[in-house]
N, C-alpha and C positions, 0 to 999 in steps of 0.2 A: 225672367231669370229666377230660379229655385232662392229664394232666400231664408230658407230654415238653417238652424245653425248647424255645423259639420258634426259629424259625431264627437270626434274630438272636445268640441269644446261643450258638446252635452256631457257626455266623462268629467270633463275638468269641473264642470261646475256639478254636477253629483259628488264628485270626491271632495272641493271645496266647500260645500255644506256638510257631510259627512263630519269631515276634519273640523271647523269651526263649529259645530254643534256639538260634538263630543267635547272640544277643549272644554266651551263654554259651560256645558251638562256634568263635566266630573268638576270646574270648579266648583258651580253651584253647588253639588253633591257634597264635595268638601264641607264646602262653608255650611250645610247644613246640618253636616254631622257634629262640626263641632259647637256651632249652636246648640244643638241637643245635647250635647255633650257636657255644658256648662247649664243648659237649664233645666237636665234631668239632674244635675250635683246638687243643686243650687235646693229644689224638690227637696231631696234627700235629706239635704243640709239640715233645711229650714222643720221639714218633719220631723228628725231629730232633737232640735233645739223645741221645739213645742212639747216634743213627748218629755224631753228632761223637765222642761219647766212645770209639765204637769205629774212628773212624778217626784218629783221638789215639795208643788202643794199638797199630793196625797200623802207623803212623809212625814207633809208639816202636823195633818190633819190625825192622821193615824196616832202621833205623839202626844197631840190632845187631847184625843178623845178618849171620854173613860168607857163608856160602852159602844159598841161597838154593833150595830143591828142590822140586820137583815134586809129590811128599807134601803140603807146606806151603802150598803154591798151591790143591790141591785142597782139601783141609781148608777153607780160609776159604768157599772155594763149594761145600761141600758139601750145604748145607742150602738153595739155591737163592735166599737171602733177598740175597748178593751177587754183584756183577759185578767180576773185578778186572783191570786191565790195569797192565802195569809196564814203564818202560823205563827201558834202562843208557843215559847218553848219548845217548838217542833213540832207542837202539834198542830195538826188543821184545824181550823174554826170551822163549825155547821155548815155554812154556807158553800164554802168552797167544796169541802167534803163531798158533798150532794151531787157533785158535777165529775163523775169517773170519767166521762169520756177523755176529759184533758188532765187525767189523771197522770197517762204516759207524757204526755206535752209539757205538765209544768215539772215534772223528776228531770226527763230530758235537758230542759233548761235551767233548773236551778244548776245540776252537775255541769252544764254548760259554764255558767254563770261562779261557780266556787272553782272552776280552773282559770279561767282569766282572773280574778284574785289573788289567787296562785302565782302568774307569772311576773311578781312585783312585790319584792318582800316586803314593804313598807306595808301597802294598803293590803297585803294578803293577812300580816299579823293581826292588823286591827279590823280585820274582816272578821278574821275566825274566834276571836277574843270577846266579843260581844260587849267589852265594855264600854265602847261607844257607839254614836251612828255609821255605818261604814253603806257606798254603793257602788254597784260596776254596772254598769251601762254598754251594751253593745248588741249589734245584728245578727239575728238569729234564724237558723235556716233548721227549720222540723226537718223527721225523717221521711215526711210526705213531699218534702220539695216546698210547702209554704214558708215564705218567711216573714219576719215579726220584727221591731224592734222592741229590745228587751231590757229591764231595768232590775234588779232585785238591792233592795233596801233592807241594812240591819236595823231595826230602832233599840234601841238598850231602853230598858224600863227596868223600874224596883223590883220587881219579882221575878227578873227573867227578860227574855228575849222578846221581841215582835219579827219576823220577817215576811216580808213583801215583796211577791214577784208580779210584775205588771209586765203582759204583752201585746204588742197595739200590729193586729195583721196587717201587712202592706198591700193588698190585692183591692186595696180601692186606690192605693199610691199607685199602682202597680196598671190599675183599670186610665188611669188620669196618663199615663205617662203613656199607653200603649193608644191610646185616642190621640194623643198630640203626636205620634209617629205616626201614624197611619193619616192625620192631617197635613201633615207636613210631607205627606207620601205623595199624598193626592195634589199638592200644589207645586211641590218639585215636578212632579211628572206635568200637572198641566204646563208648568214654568218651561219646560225642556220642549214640550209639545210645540210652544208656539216660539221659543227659540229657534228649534228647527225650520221652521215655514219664516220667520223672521231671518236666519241664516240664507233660506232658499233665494228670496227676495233680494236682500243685500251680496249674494254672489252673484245673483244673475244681474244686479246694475254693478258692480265692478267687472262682469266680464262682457257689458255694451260695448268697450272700447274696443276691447278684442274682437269681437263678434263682429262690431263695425267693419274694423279696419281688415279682417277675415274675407268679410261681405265685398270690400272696396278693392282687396287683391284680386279675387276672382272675377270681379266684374271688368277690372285692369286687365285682365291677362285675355277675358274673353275679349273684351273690346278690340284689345290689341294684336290678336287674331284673325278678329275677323278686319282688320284694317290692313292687316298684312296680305291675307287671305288674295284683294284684290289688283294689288302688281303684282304676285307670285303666279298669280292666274296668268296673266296678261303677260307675261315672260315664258310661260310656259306655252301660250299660244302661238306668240313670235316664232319660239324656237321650235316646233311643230311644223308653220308654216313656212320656213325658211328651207327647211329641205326639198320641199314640193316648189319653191321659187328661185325666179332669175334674177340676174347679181341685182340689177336695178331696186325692185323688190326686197332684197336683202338690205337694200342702203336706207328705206324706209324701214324696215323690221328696227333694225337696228337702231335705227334715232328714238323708237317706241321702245325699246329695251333699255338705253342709256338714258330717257326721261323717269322710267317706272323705277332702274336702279336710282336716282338721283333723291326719288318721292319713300324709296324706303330707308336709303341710310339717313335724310331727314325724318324719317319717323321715325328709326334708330335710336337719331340721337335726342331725340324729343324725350323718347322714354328714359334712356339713360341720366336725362336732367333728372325727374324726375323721381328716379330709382334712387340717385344722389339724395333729394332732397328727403325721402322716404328712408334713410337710413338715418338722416343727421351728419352726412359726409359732404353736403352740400358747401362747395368751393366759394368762398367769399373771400377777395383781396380789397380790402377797405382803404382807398386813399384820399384825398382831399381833392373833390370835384364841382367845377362852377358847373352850379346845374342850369341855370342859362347860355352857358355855351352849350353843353349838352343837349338842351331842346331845341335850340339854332341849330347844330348840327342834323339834329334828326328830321326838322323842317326841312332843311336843304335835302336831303337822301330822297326823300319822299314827295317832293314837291312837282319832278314833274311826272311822276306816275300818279297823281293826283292831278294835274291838268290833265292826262290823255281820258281821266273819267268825268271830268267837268265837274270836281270836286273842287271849292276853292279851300286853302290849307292854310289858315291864317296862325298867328304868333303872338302873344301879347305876355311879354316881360315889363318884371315890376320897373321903375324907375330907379328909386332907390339901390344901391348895392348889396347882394347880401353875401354873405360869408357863403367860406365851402362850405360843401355837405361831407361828411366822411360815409363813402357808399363805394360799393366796385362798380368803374366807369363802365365796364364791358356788361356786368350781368343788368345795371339800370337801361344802359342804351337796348339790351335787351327786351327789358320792360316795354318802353316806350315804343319801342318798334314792332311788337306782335299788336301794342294798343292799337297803335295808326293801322298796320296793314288788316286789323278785324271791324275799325270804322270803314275800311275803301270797299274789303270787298264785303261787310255786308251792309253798305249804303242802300237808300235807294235806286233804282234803276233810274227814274227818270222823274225832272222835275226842276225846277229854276231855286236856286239862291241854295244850295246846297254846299252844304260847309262841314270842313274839321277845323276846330278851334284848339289850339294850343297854346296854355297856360302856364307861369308859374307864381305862387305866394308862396310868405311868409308868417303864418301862424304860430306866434309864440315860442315854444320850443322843436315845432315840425315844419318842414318841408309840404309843399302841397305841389304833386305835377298832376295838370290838367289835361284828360285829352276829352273832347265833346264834341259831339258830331246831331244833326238834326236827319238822324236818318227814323228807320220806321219804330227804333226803339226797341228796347224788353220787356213783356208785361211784367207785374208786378210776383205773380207766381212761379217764375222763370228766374226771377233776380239772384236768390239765394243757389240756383244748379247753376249756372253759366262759371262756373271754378270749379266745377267735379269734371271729372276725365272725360274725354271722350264725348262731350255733353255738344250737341247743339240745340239753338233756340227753334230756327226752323227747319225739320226733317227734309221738307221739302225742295229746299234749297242748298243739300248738299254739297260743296265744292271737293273737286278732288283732291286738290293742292293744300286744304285745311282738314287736319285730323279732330279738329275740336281740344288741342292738346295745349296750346296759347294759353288764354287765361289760367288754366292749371300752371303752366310754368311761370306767370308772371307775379299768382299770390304766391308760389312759394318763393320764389325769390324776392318779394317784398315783404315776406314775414319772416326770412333770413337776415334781411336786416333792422329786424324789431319794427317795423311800421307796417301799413298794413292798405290794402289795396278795397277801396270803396265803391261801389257802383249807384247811381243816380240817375234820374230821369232831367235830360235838359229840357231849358224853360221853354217851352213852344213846341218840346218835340224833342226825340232822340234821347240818345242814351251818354252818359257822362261818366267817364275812369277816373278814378282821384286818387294817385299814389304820393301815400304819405310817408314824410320819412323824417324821421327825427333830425333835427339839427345840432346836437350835440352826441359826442360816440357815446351810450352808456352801458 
């Protein structure tokens, strides 16, 4: 049987990685942006608070110094990281002078720099009053699109003025913060990359079950097709044959018609349990049951179609009394009765001291019903299918009267009642059923 998954549920889990890899990929996205967000500020912040502090010491320095030299000037630009321009009462010093290119750049920014002064009558008055130190500090964007930050400094001195504009370019801030984006590009993207393949992985083991149980409908439905398949035949032959025959004949057709109808609304209703218990609509009426009557009973039912096979069908209850079981008496006696009728008929054929043992204990807080039989057994790679549908151990020994549909009805009905149905190898030989069931309702 084809066991690739149906298209359907290839769609669903493409769309289900899809959907869970985006949620995943735009929060991460999120969360990275605003990461960068606080530690390109943070950048800024702190390169700000450095430039002040250093143009705090050039202020201090400027105000002491009586000469002022060329050595000195260069020095502070030497590392390319400043721009400095000075003037004595307006006017330029040599040094700066000499440098026309930034001739437009530092007018630009001073007039920058005396309008923010400006919008703050306090510090605008004792900006332009020169009687004391005055400074404005702020980000500065040229007409080239570079930007800077910018400081300019009044120093009041005896004879006049000092002013001081310092501007420190950001395009190595600017180089630092566009590398830590495009790293942080490259690890979102690989993060997202194996998100995806991580999502793929994690949808397709949440959609096994489906898949599974996909896998186990269709195998159900062929199964049970082809099960039907063979009294619909054999009804169809009858009734062919029946026109071409005499009454006599027809009295035979007929009892072959009434047996094949009998073998399909038993496999009707086989599937219908099962249809029940595959929904979770599975009927349980729970009452308080001596399950040692219950196994007496089902000894008796079956004991002498167990003699006419030279099966002997033995009983052994505990001594001791034990309390009800709370379980539905109909769907147990159920249980017990596909056990016994799948030890008879696939016993041995032939052979002395051949037995079905029937059991019941007490363990703790469970029930244990026994059915063991010393027939040809289950191997051991067989153990875990003998509860899937339609399953038998030996092909060859097909019966028509078993669908293979039993043990399936008897685990779900003993895992409707929270216990659970065990297979075992008996001591010496054969195969052993141990349906447990809890002794208390929980």
């Amino acid at each position: 049987m084809n066991s690739r998954p149906s298209s359907v549920l290839i769609q669903a889990h493409r769309r289900l990685t899809l959907l869970f890899s985006t949620i995943v990929g735009l929060v991460l996205i999120v969360m990275t942006g605003l990461y960068l967000y606080v530690a390109e500020s943070a950048l800024y912040d702190n390169s700000f608070a450095a430039f002040e502090q250093d143009v705090s010491s050039l202020a201090a320095a400027l105000e002491q110094e009586i000469n002022i030299t060329r050595s000195w000037l260069s020095q502070i630009q030497a590392d390319g990281s400043y721009l400095l321009y000075l003037t004595d009462n307006d006017i330029p010093l040599a040094y700066t002078a000499q440098n026309p290119s930034y001739t437009a750049l530092f007018d630009d920014a001073l007039a920058k720099a005396d309008a923010l002064a400006r919008t703050d009558a306090r510090p605008a008055a004792e900006y332009e009053s020169g009687r004391q130190n005055s400074s404005v500090s702020f980000l500065y964007t040229a007409q080239n699109g570079e930007r800077y930050l910018a400081a300019c400094t009044r120093i009041a001195k005896k004879n006049g003025q000092l002013k001081m504009l310092l501007l420190s370019p950001l395009f190595g801030l600017q180089r630092q913060i566009v590398r830590q984006r495009l790293l942080f590009l490259a690890i979102v993207s690989g993060a997202i990359l194996l998100l995806f393949f991580l999502c793929r992985r994690f949808t397709a083991l949440f959609l096994q079950p489906v898949e599974e149980s996909h896998r186990r409908q269709v195998q159900f439905v062929a199964s049970a097709s082809h099960e039907l398949r063979t009294p619909l035949t054999v009804l169809t032959n009858c009734l062919s044959a029946m026109r071409r025959s005499d009454k006599e004949e027809r009295e035979g057709f007929m009892r072959i018609m009434e047996k094949e109808c009998f073998r399909m609304a038993r496999l009707v209703a086989d599937l219908l349990t099962l249809a029940g218990a595959d929904s979770q609509g599975f009927p349980i009426r729970p009452s308080a049951v001596e399950l040692d009557t219950l196994l007496l009973e089902q000894s008796e039912a079956f004991e002498l179609l167990a003699h006419e096979k030279g099966i002997a069908l033995t009983l052994r209850l505990p001594e001791e009394h034990l309390p009800p079981c709370r379980c539905d008496r109909e769907r147990i006696s159920q249980v017990l009765a596909i056990l016994i009728q799948n030890a008879l008929s696939y016993h041995r054929d032939e052979g002395e001291d051949r037995f079905i043992a029937l059991s019941l204990k007490s363990s703790g807080r469970w029930f244990c019903l026994t059915v063991a039989d010393n027939g040809p057994g289950i191997p051991d790679a067989q153990k875990e299918a003998v509860f899937e549908r339609f399953y038998r151990c030996d092909p060859a020994r097909r019966q028509k009267d078993h669908f293979g549909l039993g043990l399936s009805i008897a685990h779900e009905i003993t895992l409707a009642h929270g216990g659970r149905l065990q297979l075992c190898d008996t001591k010496g030989g054969g195969a052993s059923f141990l349906v447990w069931l809890p002794s208390v309702n929980r």
